[in-house]
C-alpha positions in Angstrom: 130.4 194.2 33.4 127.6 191.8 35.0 128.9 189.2 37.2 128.7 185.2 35.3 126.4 183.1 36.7 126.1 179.3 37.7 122.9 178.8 37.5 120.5 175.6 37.7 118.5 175.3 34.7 114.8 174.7 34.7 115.0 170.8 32.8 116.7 169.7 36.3 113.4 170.7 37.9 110.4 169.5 35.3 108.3 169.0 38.0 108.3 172.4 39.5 106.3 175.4 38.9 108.1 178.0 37.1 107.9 180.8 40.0 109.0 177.9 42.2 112.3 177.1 40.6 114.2 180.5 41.8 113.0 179.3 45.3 114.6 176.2 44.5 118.0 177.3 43.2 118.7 180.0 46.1 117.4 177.3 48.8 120.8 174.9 46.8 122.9 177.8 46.8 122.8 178.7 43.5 122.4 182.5 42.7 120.7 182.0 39.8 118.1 179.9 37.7 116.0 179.6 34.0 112.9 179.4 34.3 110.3 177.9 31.3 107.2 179.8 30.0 104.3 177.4 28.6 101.1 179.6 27.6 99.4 176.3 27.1 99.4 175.3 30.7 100.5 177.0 33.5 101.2 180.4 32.6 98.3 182.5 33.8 97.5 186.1 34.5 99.2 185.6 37.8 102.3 183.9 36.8 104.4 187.0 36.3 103.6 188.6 39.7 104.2 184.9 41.3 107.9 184.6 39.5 108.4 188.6 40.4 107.8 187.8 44.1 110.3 184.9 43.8 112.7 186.5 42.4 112.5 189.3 44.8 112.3 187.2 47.3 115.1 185.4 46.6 117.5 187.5 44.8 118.0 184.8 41.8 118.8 186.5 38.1 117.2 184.5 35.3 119.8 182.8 33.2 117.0 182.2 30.6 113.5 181.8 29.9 112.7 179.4 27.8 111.5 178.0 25.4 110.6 179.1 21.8 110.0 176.8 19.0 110.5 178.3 15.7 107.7 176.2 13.9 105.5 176.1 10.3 103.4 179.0 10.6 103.0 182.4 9.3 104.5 184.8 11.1 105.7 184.7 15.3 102.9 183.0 17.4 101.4 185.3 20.6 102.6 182.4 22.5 106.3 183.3 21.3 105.7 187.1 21.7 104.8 186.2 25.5 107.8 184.5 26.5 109.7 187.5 25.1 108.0 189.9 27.2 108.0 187.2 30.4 111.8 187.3 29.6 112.0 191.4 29.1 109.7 191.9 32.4 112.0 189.7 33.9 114.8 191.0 33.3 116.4 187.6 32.2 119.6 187.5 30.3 118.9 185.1 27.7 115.4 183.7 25.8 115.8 179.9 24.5 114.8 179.5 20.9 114.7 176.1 19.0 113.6 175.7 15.7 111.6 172.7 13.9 110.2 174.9 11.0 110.7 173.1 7.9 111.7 176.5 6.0 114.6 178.0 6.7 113.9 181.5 5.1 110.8 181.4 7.5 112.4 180.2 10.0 114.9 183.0 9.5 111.9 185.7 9.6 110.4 184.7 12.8 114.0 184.4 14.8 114.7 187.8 13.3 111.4 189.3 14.5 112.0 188.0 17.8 115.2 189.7 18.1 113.8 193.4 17.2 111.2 192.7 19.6 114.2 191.9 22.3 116.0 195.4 21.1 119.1 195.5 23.4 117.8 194.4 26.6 118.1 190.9 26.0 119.5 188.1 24.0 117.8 185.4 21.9 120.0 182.3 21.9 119.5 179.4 19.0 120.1 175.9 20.7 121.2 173.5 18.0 121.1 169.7 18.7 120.3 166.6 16.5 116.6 167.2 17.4 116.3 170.2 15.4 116.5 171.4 12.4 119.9 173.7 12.9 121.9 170.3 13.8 125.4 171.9 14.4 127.5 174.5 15.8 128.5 175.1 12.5 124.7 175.3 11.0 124.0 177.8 13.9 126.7 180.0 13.3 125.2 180.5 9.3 121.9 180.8 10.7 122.7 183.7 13.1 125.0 185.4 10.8 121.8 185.1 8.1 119.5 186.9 10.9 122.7 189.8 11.7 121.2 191.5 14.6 123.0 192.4 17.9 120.5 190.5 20.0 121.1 187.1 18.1 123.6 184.3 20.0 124.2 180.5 19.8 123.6 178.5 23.2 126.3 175.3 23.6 124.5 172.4 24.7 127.8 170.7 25.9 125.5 166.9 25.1 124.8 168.6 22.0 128.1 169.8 21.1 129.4 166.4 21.5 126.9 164.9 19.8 127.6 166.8 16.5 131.2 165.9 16.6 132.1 169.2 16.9 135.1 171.0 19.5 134.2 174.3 21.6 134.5 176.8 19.5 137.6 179.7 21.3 135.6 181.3 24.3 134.9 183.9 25.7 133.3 185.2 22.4 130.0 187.8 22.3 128.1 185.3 20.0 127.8 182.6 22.7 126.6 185.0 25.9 125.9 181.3 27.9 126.8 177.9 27.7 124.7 174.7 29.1 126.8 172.1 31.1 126.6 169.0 31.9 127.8 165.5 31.7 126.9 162.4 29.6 127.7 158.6 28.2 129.5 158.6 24.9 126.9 156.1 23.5 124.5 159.3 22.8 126.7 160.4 20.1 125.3 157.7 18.2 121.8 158.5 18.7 119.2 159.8 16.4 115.6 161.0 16.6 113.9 159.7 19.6 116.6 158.5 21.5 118.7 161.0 21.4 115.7 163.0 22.8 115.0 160.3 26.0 119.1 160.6 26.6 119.1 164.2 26.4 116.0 164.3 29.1 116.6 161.3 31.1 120.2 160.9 31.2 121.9 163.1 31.6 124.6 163.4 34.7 126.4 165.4 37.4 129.9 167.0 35.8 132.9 164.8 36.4 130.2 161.6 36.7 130.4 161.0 33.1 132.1 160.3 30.1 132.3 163.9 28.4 135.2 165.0 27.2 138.0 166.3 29.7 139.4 169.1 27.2 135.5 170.4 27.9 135.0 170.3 31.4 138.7 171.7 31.9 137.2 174.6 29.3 133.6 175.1 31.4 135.5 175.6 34.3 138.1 178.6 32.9 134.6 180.1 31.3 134.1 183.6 32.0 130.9 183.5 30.8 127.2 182.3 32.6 126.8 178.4 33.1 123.5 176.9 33.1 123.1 173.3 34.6 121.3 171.4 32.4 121.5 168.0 34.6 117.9 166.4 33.3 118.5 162.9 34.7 115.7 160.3 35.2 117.8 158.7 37.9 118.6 162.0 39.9 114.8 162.2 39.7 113.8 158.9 41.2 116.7 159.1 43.6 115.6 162.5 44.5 111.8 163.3 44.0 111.7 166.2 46.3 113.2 169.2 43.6 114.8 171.1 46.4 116.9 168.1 47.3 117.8 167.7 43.6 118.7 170.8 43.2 121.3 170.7 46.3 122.8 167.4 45.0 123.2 168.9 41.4 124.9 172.5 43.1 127.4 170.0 45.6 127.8 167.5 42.8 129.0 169.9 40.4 130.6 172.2 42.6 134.2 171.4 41.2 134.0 172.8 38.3 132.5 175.9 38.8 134.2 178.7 37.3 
C-alpha cells in the first residue's frame, strides 16, 4: 500500500507556475504537491516535460491535478481530456472535478466519461461546496453512486464540509482517497454565492489558527489517508509574497497536526 501524503496544495501558491510548485513544496519540506492545469493560459507544449523535470528533480508525488469544471456543453471538452492525460502522464493520484453544469444527467455523462478515460490508474474526485452545483457531502455521495465506476471518489473540502452543516463522514473509507485541510472563521458558514467564494480563496488559515471544529482537526490528524493543504489566504499572501516562504510557513504552521 502507497505511503499517505501531506501535501501543499496548488491554491496556497496562485502565483506560481505549475512545474514550479513541486519545487516549492520539497524546498518547505513537504513530499508532495497538486499541481493546476489551465489550457487557456500557461499550459504549453512544454509544460509536461517542465513539471516531469520537477518532479524528478525533486522527488514530489502529485496529490492532484486539478481542475475540471463539469460545465453546459455537449459532450467532455479537449481542455478536460488534457488535464486527464497531464494527470495520467503524471502519475498523480487524484484529478479535481467540480461541476457547474446546469443538467445533472449531463453532468452525470461527462464525470462518467472522465472516469473510463482514467481506467484504474487514477482517481477522479468530485469537490462539493456551496459554489457548485453538488452542494453537500450528501449530494456528492448520490452523484457518485449515479456514475458507479471504480475510479469515481468525493474530495472533503474541510471549509466546505463545514459549510454544509454536515459531520466527517467514518474515515478511512475507499470513496474519499484524499481529504483537503485547512482552517477557517465560523462566519463562512453563513455565506453564499460570492462571498463564500472570496472566504474560501482569501481566507482561509493555518490548522489550529482558526475556528474549525476540534472533533475535525483531532480526525485530520488520525487520517490514514493523503492530506492536501488547501491554506489560500490573502493575508499569508501579503505577509509572505515570495511562494517559497509561504510554503515553509504553511508546512511549520501546520505541522501539528500532521498525521
Amino acid at each position: 500500500m502507497a505511503a499517505s501524503l501531506w501535501a501543499l496544495a496548488a491554491g496556497c501558491v496562485p502565483d506560481a507556475m505549475p512545474w514550479d510548485i513541486p519545487r516549492i513544496a520539497a524546498a518547505a519540506g513537504f513530499q508532495s504537491s497538486g499541481m493546476w492545469v489551465d489550457p487557456k493560459t500557461t499550459w504549453d507544449n512544454t509544460a509536461l516535460a517542465k513539471t516531469e523535470r520537477a518532479l524528478t528533480d525533486t522527488g514530489i508525488e502529485l496529490v492532484d491535478v486539478e481542475v475540471i469544471w463539469l460545465e453546459d456543453a455537449p459532450g467532455v471538452a479537449d481542455r478536460h481530456k488534457l488535464i486527464v492525460d497531464v494527470a495520467l502522464a503524471l502519475k498523480a493520484r487524484n484529478v479535481l472535478v467540480v461541476s457547474r453544469h446546469p443538467d445533472y444527467s449531463a453532468a452525470l455523462q461527462q464525470f462518467s466519461a472522465l472516469c473510463r478515460q482514467a481506467g484504474d490508474q487514477l482517481r477522479v474526485c468530485l469537490e462539493f461546496g456551496e459554489f457548485t452545483k453538488i452542494k453537500s457531502l450528501q449530494a456528492a455521495h448520490e452523484f457518485v453512486e449515479a456514475v458507479n465506476h471504480p475510479a469515481a471518489g468525493i474530495l472533503i473540502d474541510l471549509m466546505h464540509l463545514n459549510r454544509a452543516g454536515e459531520g466527517l463522514p467514518t474515515l478511512p473509507d475507499e470513496r474519499f482517497p484524499y481529504l483537503q485541510g485547512c482552517d477557517f472563521w465560523q462566519s463562512s458558514r453563513n455565506m453564499v454565492a460570492g462571498r463564500y467564494i472570496e472566504a474560501a480563496v482569501d481566507q482561509r488559515c493555518c490548522l489550529g489558527e482558526g475556528e474549525i471544529r476540534s472533533s475535525d482537526l483531532k480526525a485530520l490528524k488520525a487520517f490514514s489517508g493523503d492530506v492536501s493543504l488547501e491554506i489560500r489566504s490573502r493575508a499569508l499572501r501579503e505577509a509572505y509574497p515570495d511562494p517559497y516562504e509561504r510554503a515553509q510557513q504553511i508546512f511549520e504552521r501546520c505541522a501539528d497536526y500532521r498525521p
